[in-house]
N, C-alpha and C positions, 0 to 999 in steps of 0.2 A: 267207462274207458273205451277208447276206440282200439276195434283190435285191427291190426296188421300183420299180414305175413308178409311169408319172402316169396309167394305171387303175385304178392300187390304191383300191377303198373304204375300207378300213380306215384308223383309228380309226371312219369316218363312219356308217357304215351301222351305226348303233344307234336306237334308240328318244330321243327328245329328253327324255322324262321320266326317262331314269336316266343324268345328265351326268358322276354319280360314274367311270362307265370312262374319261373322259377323262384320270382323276389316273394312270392305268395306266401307269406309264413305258413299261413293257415293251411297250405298243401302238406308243410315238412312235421305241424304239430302231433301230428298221429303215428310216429315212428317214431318219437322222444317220449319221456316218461309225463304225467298227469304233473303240472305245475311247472312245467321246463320254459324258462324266458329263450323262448326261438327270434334271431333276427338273419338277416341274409344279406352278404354281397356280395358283386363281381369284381373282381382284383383285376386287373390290365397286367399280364406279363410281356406281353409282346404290342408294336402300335397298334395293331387290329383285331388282338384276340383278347379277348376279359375270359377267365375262370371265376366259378363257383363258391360261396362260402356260406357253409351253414354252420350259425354258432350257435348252440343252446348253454344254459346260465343252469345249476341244479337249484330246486326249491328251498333246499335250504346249502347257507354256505360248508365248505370245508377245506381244510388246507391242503388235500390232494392236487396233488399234481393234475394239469390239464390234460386231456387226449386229442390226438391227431388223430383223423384215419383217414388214410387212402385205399382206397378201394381196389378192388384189380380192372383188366382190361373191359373196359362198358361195361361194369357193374352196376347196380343199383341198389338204392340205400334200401330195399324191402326185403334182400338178401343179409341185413346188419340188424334188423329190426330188434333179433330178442338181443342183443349186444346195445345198440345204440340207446334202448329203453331204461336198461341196468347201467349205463355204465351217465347217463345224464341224470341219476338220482345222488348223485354223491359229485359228479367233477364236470368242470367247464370240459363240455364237448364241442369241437369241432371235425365238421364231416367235407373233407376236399374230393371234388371234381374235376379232375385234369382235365389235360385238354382236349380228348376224344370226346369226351361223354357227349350228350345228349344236348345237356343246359349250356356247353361253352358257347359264347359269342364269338363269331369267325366271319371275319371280311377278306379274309386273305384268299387268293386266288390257290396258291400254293402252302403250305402247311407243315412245317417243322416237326414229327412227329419221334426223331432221334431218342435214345434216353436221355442223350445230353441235353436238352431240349426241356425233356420233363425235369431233370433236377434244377435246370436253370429257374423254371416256375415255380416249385417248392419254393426255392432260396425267397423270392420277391411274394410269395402266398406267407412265408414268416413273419414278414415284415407286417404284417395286417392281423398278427392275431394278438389279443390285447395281456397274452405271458409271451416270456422271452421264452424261446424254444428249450433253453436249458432248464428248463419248468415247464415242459413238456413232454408227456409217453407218443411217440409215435405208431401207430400202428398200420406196417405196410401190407399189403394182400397181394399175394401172385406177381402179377406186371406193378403192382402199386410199390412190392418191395423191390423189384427190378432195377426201379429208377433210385431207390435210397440206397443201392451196394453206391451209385457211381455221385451220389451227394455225399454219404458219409466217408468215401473215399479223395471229396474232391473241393471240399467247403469247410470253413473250419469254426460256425457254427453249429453245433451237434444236441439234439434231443437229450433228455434226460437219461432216458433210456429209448432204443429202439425194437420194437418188436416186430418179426416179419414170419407171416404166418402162409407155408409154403411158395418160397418167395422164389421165381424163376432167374436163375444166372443166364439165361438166354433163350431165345425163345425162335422153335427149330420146326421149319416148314419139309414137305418131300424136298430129299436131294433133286441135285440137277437131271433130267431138263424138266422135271415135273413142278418144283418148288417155284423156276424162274417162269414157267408158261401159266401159273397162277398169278401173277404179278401182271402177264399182258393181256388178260384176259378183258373181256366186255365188262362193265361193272355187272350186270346181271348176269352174264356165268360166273362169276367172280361169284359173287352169293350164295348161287348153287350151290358154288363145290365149295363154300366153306361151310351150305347147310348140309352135304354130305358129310364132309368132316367131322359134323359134331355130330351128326346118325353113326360115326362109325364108332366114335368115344364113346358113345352111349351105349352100345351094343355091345363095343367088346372090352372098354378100358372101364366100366365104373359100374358098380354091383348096382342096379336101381332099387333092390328090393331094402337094402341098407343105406343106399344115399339118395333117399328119392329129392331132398333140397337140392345136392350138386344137377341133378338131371334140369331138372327147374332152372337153374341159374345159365346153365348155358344155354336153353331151350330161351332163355331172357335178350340175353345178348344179342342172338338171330333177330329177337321181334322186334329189339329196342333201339339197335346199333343204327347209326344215320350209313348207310354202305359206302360212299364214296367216302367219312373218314376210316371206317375199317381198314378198306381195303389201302390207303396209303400210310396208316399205322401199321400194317403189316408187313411193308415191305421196310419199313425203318426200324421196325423194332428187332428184325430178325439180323440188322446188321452189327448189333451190341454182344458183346460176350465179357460176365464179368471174371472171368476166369483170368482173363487176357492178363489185368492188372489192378482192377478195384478190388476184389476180395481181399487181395493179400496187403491190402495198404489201410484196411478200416484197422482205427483205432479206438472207436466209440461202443458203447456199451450197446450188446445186442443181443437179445433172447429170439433164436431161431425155435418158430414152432413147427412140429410137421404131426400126420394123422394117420394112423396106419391102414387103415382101409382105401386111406384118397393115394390112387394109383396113377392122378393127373400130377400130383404134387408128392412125385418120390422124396420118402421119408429118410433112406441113406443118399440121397445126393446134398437132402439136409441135413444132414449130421453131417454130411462131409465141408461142408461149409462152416456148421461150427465149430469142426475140426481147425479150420484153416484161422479163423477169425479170433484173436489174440485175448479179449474183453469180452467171450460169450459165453452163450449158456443155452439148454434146449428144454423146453415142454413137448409133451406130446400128450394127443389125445385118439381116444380109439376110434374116431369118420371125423371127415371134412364137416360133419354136423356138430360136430362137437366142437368147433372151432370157430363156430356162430353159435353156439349156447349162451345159455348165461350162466355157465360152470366156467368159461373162455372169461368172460364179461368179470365176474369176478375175481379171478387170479389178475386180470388188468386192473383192476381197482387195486386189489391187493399190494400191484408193483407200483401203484403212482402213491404208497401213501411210504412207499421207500422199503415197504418188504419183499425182497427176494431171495430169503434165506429158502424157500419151495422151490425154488426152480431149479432144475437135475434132480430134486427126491422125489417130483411128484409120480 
């Protein structure tokens, strides 16, 4: 078996102008489990931009529920590895690439990076997976559950269940004038100072000796992220707040997970969420590493075969 971490670059470290290797099965089969039927396509949500789709088949069948995962902000699938390996041995996987990543295909001069934006590509990435959504577990990550408060608040096609695993209600650069002179900045000071920013999270916001994967995953981002859509995802994403009116209008079934050591992904701002949210529920586990196990992996298998009698006793 080939083994994979969550340092692995690969599929990522390509060039953004030849997205064609992305269709490469043979790149995605060693982050899925030994016997997983992998196939890939690009969905067109918008006239010039196709997103990502990787589906893998388990080797053998069962009647679990499918999986979604969205990933957070330029994440990469070697950050899901011990998850995506466990959880394609038992259920139809699919693993979606919004529209920042790496692999999106972009002809547009200009680039819709709003969350309305992203849920609108959700909605049209449903329509291409071979279950109805409502025979699907979702699972959102960071900005990946970001965009699901303002689809489940805004669509009324809804996941099986949804699971958002420190999922941000908005997402908050330096106040003013520091915040907006990030925004005009050169694209390569623009980089700097966001590869300062995550020296500073490293240094003072995340234990490395206990989350040396979080370290890694944002250390990922800096090397992997194409910069000029960074930097205009940044400036759109920060203009979302689900506080405003999504949170309080979800009606759909949602398991908030949060991790008591991950200090990027406050654990009472999560619970204050599933405080708010009418149909939810909370896991929690002790690091952000635990949240990519395959301890995480299996409680999701667990919720796609319809048991959630564990979740709030775990």
């Amino acid at each position: 078996m080939n083994k994979v971490s969550v340092y692995s670059q690969d599929p990522y470290k390509r060039s953004d102008e030849n997205t064609d290797i992305f269709l490469d099965t043979n790149i995605w089969q060693p982050y899925f489990c030994d016997g997983a039927k992998i196939s890939t396509k690009y969905v067109k949500v918008e006239d010039e931009i196709d997103v990502l789709l990787v589906t893998s088949e388990p080797p053998i069948k069962t009647n679990n529920k499918a999986v979604l995962i969205i990933s957070g902000w330029f994440s990469v699938i070697g950050a899901w590895v011990e998850i995506v390996k466990e959880i394609s041995k038992t259920n139809t996987l699919y693993y979606y690439e919004s529209r920042e990543k790496t692999s999106t295909m972009q002809n547009m001069r200009i680039v819709d990076y709003s969350v309305e934006r992203y849920a609108q590509d959700f909605d049209k990435v449903i329509n291409n997976l071979s279950h109805k959504i409502e025979d699907v577990v979702v699972i959102g990550s960071s900005v990946g559950g970001t965009m699901m408060f303002n689809y489940l608040a805004n669509y009324d096609r809804v996941p099986f269940t949804t699971i958002l695993t420190g999922p941000q209600p908005y997402i908050k650069l330096p106040p003013w004038p520091i915040g907006q002179m990030l925004y005009n900045l050169p694209l390569r000071i623009f980089i700097l100072s966001i590869r300062y920013t995550v020296w500073h999270l490293v240094k003072f916001r995340i234990n490395k000796d206990k989350e040396p994967e979080q370290v890694e995953k944002l250390l990922q981002v800096i090397r992997l992220a194409i910069p000029k859509r960074m930097k205009h995802s940044v400036r759109a994403l920060t203009k979302y707040n689900a506080w405003d009116k999504d949170i309080m209008e979800i009606q759909a079934n949602v398991i908030l997970v949060g991790a008591k050591l991950d200090k990027l992904h406050n654990v009472d701002k999560t619970k204050k969420i599933r405080d708010t949210i009418e149909k939810s529920s909370y896991l929690e586990y002790e690091s952000n590493s635990g949240v990519h196990s395959i301890d995480f992996a299996t409680d999701v298998v667990r919720i796609s075969t319809g048991d959630t009698d564990f979740v709030n006793n775990k």
